[in-house]
C-alpha positions in Angstrom: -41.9 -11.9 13.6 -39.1 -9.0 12.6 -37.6 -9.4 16.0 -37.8 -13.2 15.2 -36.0 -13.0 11.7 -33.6 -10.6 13.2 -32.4 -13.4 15.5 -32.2 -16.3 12.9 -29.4 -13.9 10.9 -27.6 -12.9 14.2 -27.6 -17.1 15.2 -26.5 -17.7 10.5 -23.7 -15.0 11.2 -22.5 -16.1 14.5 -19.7 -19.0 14.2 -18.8 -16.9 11.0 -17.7 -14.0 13.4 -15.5 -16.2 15.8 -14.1 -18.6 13.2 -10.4 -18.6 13.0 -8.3 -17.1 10.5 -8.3 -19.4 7.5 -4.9 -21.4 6.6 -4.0 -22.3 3.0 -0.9 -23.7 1.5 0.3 -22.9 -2.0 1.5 -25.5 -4.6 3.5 -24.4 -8.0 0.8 -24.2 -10.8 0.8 -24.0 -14.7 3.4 -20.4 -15.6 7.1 -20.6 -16.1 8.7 -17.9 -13.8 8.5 -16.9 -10.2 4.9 -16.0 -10.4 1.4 -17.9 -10.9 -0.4 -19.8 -11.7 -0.4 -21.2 -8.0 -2.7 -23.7 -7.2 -4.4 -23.1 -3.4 -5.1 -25.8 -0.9 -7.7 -24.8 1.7 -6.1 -26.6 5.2 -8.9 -24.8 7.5 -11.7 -22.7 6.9 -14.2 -21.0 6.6 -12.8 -19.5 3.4 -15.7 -19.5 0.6 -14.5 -18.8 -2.9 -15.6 -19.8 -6.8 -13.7 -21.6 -9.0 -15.3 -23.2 -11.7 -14.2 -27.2 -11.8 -13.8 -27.6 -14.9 -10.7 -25.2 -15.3 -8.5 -27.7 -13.9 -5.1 -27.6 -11.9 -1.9 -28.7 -12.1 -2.0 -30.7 -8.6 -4.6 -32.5 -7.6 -4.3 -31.4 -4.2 -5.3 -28.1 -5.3 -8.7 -26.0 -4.7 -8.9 -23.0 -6.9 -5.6 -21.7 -8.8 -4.2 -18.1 -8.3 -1.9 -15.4 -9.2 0.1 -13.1 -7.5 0.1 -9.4 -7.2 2.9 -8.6 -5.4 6.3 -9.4 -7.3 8.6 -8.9 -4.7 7.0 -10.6 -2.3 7.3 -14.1 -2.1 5.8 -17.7 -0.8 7.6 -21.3 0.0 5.4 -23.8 -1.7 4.0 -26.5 1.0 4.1 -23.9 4.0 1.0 -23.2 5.9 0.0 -19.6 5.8 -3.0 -17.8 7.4 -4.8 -16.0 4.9 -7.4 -12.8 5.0 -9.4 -11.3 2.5 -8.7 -7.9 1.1 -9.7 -5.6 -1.4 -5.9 -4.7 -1.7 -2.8 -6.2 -0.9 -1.9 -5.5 2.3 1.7 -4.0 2.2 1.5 -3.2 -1.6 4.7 -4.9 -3.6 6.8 -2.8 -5.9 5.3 0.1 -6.2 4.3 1.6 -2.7 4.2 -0.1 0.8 0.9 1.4 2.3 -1.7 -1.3 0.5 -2.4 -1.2 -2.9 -5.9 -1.6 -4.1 -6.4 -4.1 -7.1 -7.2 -2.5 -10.4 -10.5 -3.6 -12.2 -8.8 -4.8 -15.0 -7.1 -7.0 -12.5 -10.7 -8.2 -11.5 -11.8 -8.4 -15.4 -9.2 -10.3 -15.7 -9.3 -12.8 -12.9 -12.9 -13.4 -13.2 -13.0 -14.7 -16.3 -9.7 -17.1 -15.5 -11.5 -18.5 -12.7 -14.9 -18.6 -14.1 -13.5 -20.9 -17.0 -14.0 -17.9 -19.6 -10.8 -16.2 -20.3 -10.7 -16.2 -24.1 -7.9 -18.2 -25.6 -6.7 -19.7 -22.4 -5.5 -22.8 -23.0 -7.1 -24.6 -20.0 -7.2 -28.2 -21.0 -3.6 -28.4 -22.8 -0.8 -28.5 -20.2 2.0 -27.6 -22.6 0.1 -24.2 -23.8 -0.8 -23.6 -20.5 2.6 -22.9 -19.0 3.1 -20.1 -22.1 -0.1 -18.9 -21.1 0.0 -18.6 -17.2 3.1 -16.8 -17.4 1.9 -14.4 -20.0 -1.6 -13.4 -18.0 1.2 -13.2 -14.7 2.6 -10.5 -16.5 -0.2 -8.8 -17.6 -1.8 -8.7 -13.8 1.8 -7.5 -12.8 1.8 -4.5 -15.2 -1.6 -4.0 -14.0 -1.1 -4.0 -10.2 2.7 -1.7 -11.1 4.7 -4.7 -10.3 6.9 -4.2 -13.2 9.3 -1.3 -14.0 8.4 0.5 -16.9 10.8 3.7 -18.0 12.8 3.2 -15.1 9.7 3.6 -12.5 6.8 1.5 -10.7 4.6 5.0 -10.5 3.8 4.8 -14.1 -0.1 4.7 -15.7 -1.0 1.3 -16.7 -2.2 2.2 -20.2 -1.8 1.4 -23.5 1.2 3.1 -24.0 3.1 1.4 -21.7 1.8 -1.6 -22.2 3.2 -1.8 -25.4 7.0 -0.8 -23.7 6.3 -3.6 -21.3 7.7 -6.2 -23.8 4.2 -8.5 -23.8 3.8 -11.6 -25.8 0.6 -10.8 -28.5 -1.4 -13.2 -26.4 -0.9 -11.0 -23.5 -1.0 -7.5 -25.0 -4.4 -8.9 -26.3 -5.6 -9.9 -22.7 -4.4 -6.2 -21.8 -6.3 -4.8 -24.3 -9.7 -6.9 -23.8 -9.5 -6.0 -20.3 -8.8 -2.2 -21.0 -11.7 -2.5 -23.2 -14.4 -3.9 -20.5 -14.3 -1.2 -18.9 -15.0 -2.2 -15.1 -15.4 0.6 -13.0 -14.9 -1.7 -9.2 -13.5 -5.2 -8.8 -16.8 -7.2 -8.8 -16.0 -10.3 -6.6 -12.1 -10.6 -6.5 -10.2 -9.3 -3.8 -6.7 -10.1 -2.4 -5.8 -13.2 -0.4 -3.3 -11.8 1.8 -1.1 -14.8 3.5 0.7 -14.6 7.0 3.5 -16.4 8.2 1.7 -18.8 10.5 4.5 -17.6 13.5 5.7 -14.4 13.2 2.5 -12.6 11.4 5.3 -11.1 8.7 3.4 -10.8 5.5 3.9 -12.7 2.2 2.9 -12.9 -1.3 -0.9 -11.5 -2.0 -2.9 -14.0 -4.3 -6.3 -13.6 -6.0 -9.8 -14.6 -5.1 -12.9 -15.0 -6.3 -15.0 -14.5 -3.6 -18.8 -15.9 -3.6 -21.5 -12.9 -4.5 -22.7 -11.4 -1.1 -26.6 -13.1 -1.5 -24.6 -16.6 -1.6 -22.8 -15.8 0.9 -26.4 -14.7 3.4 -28.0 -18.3 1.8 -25.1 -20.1 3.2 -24.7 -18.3 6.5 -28.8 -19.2 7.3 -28.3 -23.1 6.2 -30.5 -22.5 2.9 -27.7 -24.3 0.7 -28.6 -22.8 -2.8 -24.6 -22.5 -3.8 -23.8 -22.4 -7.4 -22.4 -25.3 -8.9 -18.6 -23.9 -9.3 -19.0 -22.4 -5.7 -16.8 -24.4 -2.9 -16.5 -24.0 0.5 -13.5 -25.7 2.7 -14.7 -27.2 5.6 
């Protein structure tokens, strides 16, 4: 029976382990600026993420909306990129080009975006939500050491320079709230790292909320018990 059960797994886990690379394309979200929100459009899969519905997007072509971690990086909206999943950004942004690993407070952050629970996000009005996207941008920039503060990437994101990072309140409070929930690891989120579809040259790291590793077995063996703001492209 072990020997059995062993075999149903290996036959789940199978087409998961020759799929292709997943391709997404990026569309210009809610944020003013060069950075997110993006909304993501799954082209081919498998790539299983969560994203709670009721959040929203700016286009309806849209999946699950994003932000970047690598500011100078960069994306063309409407190009088909292959993406892999990360638990850094591959080459690393501003401050170093050997991968960067995402903070927790990056995850804290990004969780409760994409689970619907960020508090004071303005998800349902439009108009607040462009003031808002661009101020949590900034905040996961500071985070990740995407902005220069006294002259340097290197520098501690703490409180300190936080408040030299010229934040809005709403942000410096989204800062603080994350500095507060004191997240040791990065739960579920992990870097979406795109690829130019030709030359392999890598481009902008996104943000994903990646399905907890139970849901993930349940879906490789066919049980189907997904959670209601779980999606996976086809």
């Amino acid at each position: 029976m072990k020997r059995l059960i062993m075999a149903a797994l290996i036959a789940g886990f199978a087409p998961l382990a020759v799929s292709a690379a997943p391709t997404v394309k990026l569309y210009n979200g809610y944020g003013t600026g060069p950075g997110g929100e993006f909304d993501v459009d799954v082209v081919t899969g498998p790539l299983s993420y969560q994203w709670n519905v009721a959040n929203g997007l700016k286009n309806a072509i849209g999946e699950f909306g994003t932000f970047c971690i690598e500011k100078n990086a960069n994306i063309a909206f409407g190009t088909l990129y292959t993406a892999t999943i990360s638990d850094q950004a591959q080459l690393g942004g501003n401050n170093t080009s050997l991968g960067d690993p995402i903070d927790p407070r990056t995850a804290y952050l990004y969780t409760q975006y994409a689970s619907g629970t960020l508090s004071l996000y303005p998800y349902l009005t439009p108009a607040a939500r462009e003031t808002s996207g661009a101020d949590l941008q900034q905040v996961l920039w500071f985070l990740e050491n995407e902005l220069k503060i006294g002259g340097v990437y290197a520098y501690v994101p703490n409180a300190a320079n936080a408040a030299l990072a010229g934040f809005s309140a709403q942000a410096m409070a989204w800062f603080t709230e994350a500095d507060a929930a004191g997240w040791l690891d990065i739960g579920n989120v992990r870097a979406l790292n795109l690829w130019d579809l030709d030359t392999g040259a890598e481009k902008q790291s996104q943000l994903i909320l990646i399905p907890v590793p139970a849901a993930v077995v349940l879906g490789g063996l066919g049980i189907g018990l997904i959670g209601w703001w779980m999606r996976k492209s086809s």
